[in-house]
N, C-alpha and C positions, 0 to 999 in steps of 0.2 A: 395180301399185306402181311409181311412175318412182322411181328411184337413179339409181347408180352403179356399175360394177364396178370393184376395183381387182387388180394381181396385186402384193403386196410381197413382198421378199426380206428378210430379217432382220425381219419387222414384230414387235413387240413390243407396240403398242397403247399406245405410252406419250404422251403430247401433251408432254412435255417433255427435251430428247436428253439423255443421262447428262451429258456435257460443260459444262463451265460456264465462266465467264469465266477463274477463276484453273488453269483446268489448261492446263501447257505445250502447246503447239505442237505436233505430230508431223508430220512431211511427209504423207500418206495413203500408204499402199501400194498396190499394182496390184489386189489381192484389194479393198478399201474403195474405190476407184476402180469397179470395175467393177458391184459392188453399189451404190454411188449411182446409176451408169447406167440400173442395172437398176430402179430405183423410181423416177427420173425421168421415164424413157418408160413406167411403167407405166400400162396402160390404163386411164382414163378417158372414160366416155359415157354419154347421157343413156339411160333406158329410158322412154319417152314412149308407146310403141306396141308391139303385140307384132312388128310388122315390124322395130322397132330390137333390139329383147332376141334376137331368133333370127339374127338377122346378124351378131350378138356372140356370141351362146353355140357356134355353128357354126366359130367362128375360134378359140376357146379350147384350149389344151389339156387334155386331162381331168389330175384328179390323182395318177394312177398314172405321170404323162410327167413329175411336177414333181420337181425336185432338194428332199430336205430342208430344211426352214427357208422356205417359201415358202408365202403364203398368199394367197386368193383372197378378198377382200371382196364382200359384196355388201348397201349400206345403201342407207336409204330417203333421198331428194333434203333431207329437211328436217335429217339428223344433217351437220353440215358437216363433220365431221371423224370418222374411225373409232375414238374414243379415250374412254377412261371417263369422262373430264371434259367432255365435249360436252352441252350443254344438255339434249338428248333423252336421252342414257344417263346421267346422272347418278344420277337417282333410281334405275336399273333395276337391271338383271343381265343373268345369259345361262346357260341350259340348255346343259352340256357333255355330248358322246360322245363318248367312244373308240374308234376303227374300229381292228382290227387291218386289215394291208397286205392289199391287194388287193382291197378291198368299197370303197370308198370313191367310183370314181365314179359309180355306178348308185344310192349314197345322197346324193351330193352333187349331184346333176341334178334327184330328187324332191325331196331339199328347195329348190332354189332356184325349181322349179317349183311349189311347193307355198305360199310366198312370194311369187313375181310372180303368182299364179293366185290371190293373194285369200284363199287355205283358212284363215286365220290371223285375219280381219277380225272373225270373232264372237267374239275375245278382248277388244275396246275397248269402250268403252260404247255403249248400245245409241243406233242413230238415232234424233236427236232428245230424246236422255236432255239431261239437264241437267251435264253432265260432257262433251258431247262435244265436241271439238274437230279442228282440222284435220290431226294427226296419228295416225298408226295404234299400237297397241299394242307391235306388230313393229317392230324399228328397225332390224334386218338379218340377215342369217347372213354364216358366217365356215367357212371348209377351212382348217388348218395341217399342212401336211403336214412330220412330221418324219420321223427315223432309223428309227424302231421301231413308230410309229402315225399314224394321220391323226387329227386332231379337228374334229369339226364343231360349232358352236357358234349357237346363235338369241340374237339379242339383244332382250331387251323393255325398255318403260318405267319400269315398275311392280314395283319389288325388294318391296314390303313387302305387296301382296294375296294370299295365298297362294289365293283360289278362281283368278285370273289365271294367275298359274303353273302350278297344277296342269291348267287346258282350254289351256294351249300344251303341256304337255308330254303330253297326251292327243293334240293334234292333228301333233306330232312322231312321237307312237309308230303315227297310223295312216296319216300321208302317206308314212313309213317303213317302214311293214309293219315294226315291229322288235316283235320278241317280248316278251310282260309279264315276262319275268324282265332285259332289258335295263337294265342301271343307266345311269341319270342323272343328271349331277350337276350343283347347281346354286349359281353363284357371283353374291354383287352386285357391281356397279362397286364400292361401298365400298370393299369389301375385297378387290379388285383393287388399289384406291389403296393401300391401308395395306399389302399383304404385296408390290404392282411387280410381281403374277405373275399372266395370265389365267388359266391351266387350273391351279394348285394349291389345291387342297380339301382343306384337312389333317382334318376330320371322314370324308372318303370311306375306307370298312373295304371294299369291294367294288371294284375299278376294274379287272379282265377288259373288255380292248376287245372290244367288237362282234365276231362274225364271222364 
């Protein structure tokens, strides 16, 4: 799978910044200075070979080193931008987990190896079906590590197939070894757009993180 990896600080997944023309001015402080820095220089590179992808995963920090609010993207080359409103996530969504603290990077390694390793590919139409096209069904995964939980999150195409979603979220539960009582929960870009929030699921009656 060639991508990208990114590490953002405040990422929020929004494609358009709250700010707008008619709000006043602020100087930036030292804190909003130093977080622009911090997702300026954030890493981007191509994954083209598996020689590129382990020369990068090997310089990474795992996510038990990352300060809350910081998240580690990781999309396929054709989503240009990590954002609900991107041509390829538009129609889609994304399967959420809750990790309580501590599990998260031994589940965040098999999923992104389970993603660059192709396990995900019998989700799209079949080779040579009449629906296929040059993009894969996977359109990324995503680590947000916050205060109280880590969340791990798979992004697909396809919000409205529910046999699709349900063989992603079978091949989550067993690239994950996460056990069938593991709840999952599953948001569209839609209604990302309409509520500005990627992990709230006001229908979720279960949400015990992982662990």
């Amino acid at each position: 799978m060639a991508g990208y990896f990114s590490n953002h600080s405040q990422s929020r997944f929004l494609a358009n910044p709250q700010s707008t023309a008619s709000t006043p001015y602020a100087p930036p402080s030292f804190a909003s200075i130093f977080l622009l820095i911090v997702i300026v220089i954030a890493l981007l590179t191509a994954l083209n070979q598996v020689e590129s992808f382990w020369s990068l995963w090997t310089h990474l920090n795992p996510p038990s080193t990352l300060l809350p609010t910081t998240d580690y993207l990781l999309f396929h080359t054709g989503v240009r931008r990590p954002v609900w409103e991107d041509p390829l996530n538009l129609s889609g969504g994304k399967w959420i987990i809750r990790l309580k603290k501590g599990v998260a990077d031994r589940l965040w390694e098999d999923l992104v190896l389970a993603v660059v390793g192709d396990q995900f590919d019998e989700c799209g139409p079949k080779e040579g079906g009449a629906e296929e096209d040059e993009w894969p069904e996977i359109c990324g995964c995503t680590i947000s590590v916050r205060q109280n939980e880590d969340i791990v999150t798979v992004w697909n195409r396809t919000e409205g197939d529910p046999k699709v979603k349900e063989k992603i979220q079978s091949i989550i539960r067993r690239a994950l070894n996460l056990p069938p009582t593991t709840n999952m929960e599953y948001k569209s870009n839609n209604d990302s757009m309409q509520d500005r929030s990627s992990f709230r699921v006001p229908q979720a009656t279960d949400r015990t993180p992982v662990s």
